[in-house]
N, C-alpha and C positions, 0 to 999 in steps of 0.2 A: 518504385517503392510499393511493392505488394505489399498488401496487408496481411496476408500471412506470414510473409518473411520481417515486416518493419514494424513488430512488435515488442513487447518487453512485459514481463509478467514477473517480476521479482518476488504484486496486492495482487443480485442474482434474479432475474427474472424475467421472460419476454413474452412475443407472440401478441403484440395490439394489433387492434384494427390495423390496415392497410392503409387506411389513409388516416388515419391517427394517430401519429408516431410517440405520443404520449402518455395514449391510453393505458391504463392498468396491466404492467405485463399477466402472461398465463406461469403462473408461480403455485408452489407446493405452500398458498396461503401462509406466506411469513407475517409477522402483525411490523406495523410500520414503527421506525426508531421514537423511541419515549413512551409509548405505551408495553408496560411492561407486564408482567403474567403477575399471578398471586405469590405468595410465599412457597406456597407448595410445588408450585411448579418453576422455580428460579435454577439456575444456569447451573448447567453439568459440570465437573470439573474440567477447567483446561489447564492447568497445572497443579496435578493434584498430589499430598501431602497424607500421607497416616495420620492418623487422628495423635499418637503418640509422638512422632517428629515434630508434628505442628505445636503440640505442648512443650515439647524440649526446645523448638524453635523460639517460643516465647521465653522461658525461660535465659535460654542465651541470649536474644534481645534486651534483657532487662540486665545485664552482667555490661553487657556490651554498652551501654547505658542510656538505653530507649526509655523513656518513662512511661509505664504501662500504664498507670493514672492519667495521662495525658492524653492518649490514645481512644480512640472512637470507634478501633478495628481489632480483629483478633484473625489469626490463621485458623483454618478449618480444612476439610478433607478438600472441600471444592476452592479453595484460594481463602482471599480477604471478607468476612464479612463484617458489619457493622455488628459492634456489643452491645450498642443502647440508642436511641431515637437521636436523630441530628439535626437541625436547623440547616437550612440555607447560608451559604457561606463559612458555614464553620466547618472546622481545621478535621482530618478524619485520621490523620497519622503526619508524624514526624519524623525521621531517620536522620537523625546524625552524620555525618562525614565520616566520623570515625567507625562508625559499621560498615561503611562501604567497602566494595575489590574495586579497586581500578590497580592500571595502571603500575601507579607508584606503590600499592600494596604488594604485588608481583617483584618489581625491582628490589624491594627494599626488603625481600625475602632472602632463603635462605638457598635459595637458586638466584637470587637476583641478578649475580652477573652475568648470569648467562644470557640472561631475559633484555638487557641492554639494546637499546634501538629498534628494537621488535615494534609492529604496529602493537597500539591497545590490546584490540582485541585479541592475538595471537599470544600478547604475554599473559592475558588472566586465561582464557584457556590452558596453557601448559600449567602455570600457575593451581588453578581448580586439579588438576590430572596429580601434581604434587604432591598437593593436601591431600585429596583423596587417597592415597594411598598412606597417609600416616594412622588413618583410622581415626582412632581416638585422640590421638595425639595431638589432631590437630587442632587449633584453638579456633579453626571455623567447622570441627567438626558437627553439630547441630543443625548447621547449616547448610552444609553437603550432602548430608543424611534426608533433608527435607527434598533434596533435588529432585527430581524423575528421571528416571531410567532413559526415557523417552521423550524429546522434544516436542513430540506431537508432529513436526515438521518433514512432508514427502522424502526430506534430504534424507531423511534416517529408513525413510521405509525398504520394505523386500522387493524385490522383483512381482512376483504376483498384486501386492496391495497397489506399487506404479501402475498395475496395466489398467486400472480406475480411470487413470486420468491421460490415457491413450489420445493425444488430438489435441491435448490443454497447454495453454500457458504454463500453468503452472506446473504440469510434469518439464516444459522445457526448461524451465528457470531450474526446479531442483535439481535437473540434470548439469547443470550448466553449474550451481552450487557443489555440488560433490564431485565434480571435473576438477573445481580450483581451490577446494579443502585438500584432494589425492593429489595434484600439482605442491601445496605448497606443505604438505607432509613430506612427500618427495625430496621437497627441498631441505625442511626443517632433517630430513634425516640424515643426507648430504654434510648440512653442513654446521649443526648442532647434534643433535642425538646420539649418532654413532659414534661422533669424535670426543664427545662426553658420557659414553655409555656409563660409568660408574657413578653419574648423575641424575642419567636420563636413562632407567631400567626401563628394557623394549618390554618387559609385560607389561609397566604401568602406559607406558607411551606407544600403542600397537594404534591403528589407524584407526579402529572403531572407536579407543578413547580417545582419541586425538577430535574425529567425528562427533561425537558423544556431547565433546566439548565446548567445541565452536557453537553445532547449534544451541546449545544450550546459552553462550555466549549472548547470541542473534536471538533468540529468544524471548531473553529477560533485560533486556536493554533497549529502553526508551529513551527519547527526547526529551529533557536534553541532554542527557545525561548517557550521550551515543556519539558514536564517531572519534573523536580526538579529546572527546570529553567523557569516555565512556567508563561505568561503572554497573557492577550487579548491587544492587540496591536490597540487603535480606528485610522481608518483612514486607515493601513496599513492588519487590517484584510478583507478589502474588497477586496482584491487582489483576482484575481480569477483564475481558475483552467485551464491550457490549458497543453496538453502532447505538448513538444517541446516548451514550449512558449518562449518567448525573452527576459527573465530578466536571473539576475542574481541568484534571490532567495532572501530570508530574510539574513540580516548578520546587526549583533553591530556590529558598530562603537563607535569611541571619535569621538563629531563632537561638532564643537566651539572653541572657546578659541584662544589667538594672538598665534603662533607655539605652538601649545597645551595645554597651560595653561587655566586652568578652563574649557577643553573641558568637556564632560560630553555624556553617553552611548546614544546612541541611535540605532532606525531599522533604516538600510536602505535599498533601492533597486534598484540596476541599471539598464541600457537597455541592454541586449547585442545585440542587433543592433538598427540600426535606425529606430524609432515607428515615425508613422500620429499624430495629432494631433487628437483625437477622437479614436483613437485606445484603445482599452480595456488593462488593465495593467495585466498583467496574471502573474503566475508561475506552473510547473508543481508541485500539492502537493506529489507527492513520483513515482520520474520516476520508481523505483523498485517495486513499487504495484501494485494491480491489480483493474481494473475500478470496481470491487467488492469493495472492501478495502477502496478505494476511497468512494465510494459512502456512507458505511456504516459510515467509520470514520468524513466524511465531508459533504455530504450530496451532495457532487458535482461529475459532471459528463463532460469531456468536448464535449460538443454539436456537434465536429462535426468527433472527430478523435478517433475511438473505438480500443482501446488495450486489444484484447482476450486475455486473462491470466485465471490461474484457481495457486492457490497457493497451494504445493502441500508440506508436511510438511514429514520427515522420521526421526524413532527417535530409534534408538538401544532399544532393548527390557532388563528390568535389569532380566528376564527368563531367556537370550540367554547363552546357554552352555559354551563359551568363552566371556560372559560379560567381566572381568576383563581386558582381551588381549585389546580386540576393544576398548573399552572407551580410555585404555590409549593411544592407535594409534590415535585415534580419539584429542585428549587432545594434544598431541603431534606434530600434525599438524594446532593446533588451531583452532580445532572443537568443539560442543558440543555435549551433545547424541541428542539431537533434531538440525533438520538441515530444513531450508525451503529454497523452488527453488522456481519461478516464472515457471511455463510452458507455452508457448508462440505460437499460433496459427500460426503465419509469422515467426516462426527461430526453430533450432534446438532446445532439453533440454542444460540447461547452464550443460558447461563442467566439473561440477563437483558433476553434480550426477550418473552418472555412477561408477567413482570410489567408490562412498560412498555405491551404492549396490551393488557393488560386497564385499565392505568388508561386508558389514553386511547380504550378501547372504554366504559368506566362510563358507564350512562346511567339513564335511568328511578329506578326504586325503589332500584336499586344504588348511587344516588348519596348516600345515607347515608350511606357511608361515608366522603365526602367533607367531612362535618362536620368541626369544630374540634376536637372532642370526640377525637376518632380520630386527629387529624393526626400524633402521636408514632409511633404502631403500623401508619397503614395502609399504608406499603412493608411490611410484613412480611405485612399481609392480600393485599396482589398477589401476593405469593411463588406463593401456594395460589389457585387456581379459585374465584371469588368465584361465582356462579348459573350455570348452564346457558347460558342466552338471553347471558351477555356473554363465556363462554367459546367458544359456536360462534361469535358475531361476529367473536373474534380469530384463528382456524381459519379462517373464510369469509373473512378478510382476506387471508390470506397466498396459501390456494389461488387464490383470483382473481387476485392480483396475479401468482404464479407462471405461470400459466396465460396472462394475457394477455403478459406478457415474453417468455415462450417463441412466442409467437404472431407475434412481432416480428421471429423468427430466420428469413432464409431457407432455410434448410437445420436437418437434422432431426441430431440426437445422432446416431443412427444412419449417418447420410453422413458427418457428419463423422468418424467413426471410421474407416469404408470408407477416407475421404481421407485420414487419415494412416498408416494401416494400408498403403497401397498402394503406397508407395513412389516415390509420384510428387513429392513435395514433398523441396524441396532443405533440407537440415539447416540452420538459421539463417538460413534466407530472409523478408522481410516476408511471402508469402505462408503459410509452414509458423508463425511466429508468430502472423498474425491468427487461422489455423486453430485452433491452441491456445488460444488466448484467447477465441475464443465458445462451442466446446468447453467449457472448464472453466467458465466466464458457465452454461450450458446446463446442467451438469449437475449443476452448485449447486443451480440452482431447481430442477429435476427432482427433486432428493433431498429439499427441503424440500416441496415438491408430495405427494409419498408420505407425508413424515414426519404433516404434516400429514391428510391423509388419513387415513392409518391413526388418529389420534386422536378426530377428529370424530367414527367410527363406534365410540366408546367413551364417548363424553358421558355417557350413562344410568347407565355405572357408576363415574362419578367422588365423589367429595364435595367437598359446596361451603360456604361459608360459615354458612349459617341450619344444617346439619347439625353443623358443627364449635362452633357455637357452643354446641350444647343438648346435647351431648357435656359439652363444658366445665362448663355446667352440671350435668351429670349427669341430666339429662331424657331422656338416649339412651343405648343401652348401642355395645358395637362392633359388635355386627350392625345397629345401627339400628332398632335399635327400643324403643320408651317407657316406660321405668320404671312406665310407669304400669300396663301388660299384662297383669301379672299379679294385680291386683287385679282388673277384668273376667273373666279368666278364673278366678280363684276365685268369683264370685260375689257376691268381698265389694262391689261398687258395681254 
């Protein structure tokens, strides 16, 4: 399980002290989540809108029958911001059901049987590619009109803008993204497009719309209102990306109706504190990801607060000689055989990958405790350092893996710092984004590299299992050594 190869980046900053795996990474000075800048300096656009779309955007929300009087937000060039001063807890927008694309809005077009059985997200993509070409016609045109050209997302980028992120996660995932958009266009064309061409006209349906589409799809579709429940939400998807930010998130509600009679679903989203009037309406799109994942999946970045992360994926091997034992310990503590961590440039590895390499490093003699006998207790025996020989194996895992990742990187933490530090790179450009995102890739592993490190060269004075045991028995006192001692040293044996 190399860590270069047994990773996964779908979701910024290091270099501490050496033996402070903690310490303040060496970062292009981001200010930390919940302190935010002045008005004047508030977030670039990441899904950005003409100032006339976004009026006609509103417009067709109030048709569509948003209540603008209701509302605490308006569209603007840069996304959502607040129209007037808000309270804590209070409501900041509401979207109706009936403004929504899902799904059943696709079906129950005028394509719709074609769109029949399709996942979600494939039927409103072709669906959006539809409309779009009716122009005006179409009764979401306002709404199409406000879209971007551009998902922001590596998926959509050129050849030259990729070579940014040469060594990243996040180039392999967008690679690995537009592998299985060209696969399943491939297919869509096999075995809907061409055989309905006088439906599916190949100018509106050519692979860069089809592209165009999907990310745009992956984009603007949040939780919960993603997956099998997924819908483009107009109005409430221009919500923009901040780590920390001050909402609540997206959440349905019932809203309407005299004590809930005739209410009816809607998004909504609250403050949780008190927002300016002008203030940009934000939410963090996945506190658990990494500004890679981010980036890839949404095309968004937030402009001022870089969370080094590198996502680090470990997945029981079905080779491994005691496969059967582990899975089922693994299953039994509500794991899977694949397991992903966030590894985090400013904090330690989260507390629960330790134990998962030592089980899936147990070998030799250690594997006693693989017995049946044990099966109840032994996650709790991974908690704690089981022998010497299977604790440096999980150390000599992570260093190697850290080590060859980083080896992957054309460019060093150190340039990349020079490079954003320099002032050369344009604020919100693909290039000052890729920067940032192998940067923080870098300096994730860089800090788990040290953390590690510094451990390994503390083996000798850990305790390990056979010690805690004869403790427990009372064979060992706390300094370690054998009740039995002082009998020798009296004489008496």
């Amino acid at each position: 399980m190399e860590l270069a190869r047994a990773v996964s980046a779908t979701r910024p900053a290091a270099g501490p002290a050496r033996r402070c795996p903690q310490a303040k990474p060496r970062t292009a000075a981001p200010q930390p989540a919940g302190r935010r800048p002045s008005r004047a300096q508030r977030l670039q656009p990441v899904h950005a809108a003409a100032t006339a779309q976004a009026e006609g955007l509103s417009a067709w929300l109030a048709a569509a029958g948003v209540d603008a009087a209701k509302q605490a937000v308006a569209p603007a060039a840069a996304g959502l911001v607040c129209t007037r001063p808000v309270k804590a807890g209070e409501q900041l927008f509401a979207v109706p059901a009936a403004a929504w694309i899902t799904a059943e809005t696709a079906t129950q077009s005028d394509i719709g049987q074609h769109l029949q059985g399709l996942e979600p997200w494939l039927a409103v993509a072709l669906f959006l590619l539809h409309e779009r070409a009716k122009g005006a016609a179409s009764r979401w045109a306002p709404y199409l009109a406000a879209l971007p050209a551009d998902s922001g997302s590596p998926v959509q980028w050129g050849e030259e803008d990729l070579k940014e992120l040469q060594g990243s996660q996040a180039l392999q995932t967008a690679m690995a993204y537009r592998a299985y958009f060209q696969q399943r266009y491939e297919q869509l064309q096999a075995e809907l497009l061409q055989p309905n061409a006088q439906v599916f006209d190949p100018a509106v349906f050519s692979f860069d719309a089809f592209l165009w589409a999907a990310c745009t799809v992956r984009a603007r579709s949040h939780a919960p209102l993603d997956g099998a429940n997924l819908a483009l939400v107009p109005l409430a998807d221009m919500t923009q990306h901040q780590r920390g930010a001050r909402s609540s998130g997206w959440q349905v509600r019932q809203v309407g109706g005299l004590f809930g009679a005739g209410a009816a679903p809607a998004l909504v989203m609250e403050a949780a504190a008190a927002m300016e009037a002008g203030e940009a309406v934000a939410m963090d799109y996945g506190p658990k990801r990494t500004d890679g994942q981010i980036l890839v999946d949404h095309g968004a970045l937030d402009p001022l607060v870089n969370q080094a992360s590198y996502a680090l994926t470990l997945e029981l091997s079905e080779e491994e000689r005691n496969f059967g034992d582990k899975i089922d310990i693994l299953e039994s503590n509500g794991m899977q055989q694949a397991t992903e961590f966030v590894l985090r440039a400013d904090a330690a590895p989260d507390a629960g990958l330790l134990p998962l390499l030592r089980l899936l490093n147990l070998s030799g003699s250690d594997c006693f405790l693989l017995e049946s006998i044990f099966r109840n207790e032994v996650w709790e025996h991974m908690e704690l350092p089981v022998s010497e020989d299977n604790e440096r194996a999980c150390y000599q895992q992570l260093i190697d893996g850290c080590s060859a990742a980083l080896a992957g990187y054309p460019t060093s933490i150190d340039e990349d710092l020079a490079l954003l530090n320099g002032g050369s790179l344009t604020p919100g450009s693909r290039r000052a984004a890729a920067v940032r995102v192998r940067l923080g890739e870098k300096e994730a592993l860089d800090a788990t590299l040290r953390f590690f490190e510094d451990r390994i060269g503390r083996l000798s004075n850990m305790e390990y299992y056979a010690e805690r045991r004869l403790k427990r028995l009372g064979l060992l006192d706390d300094q370690g050594k054998t009740t039995w001692d002082g009998f020798f040293e009296g004489g008496i044996a």
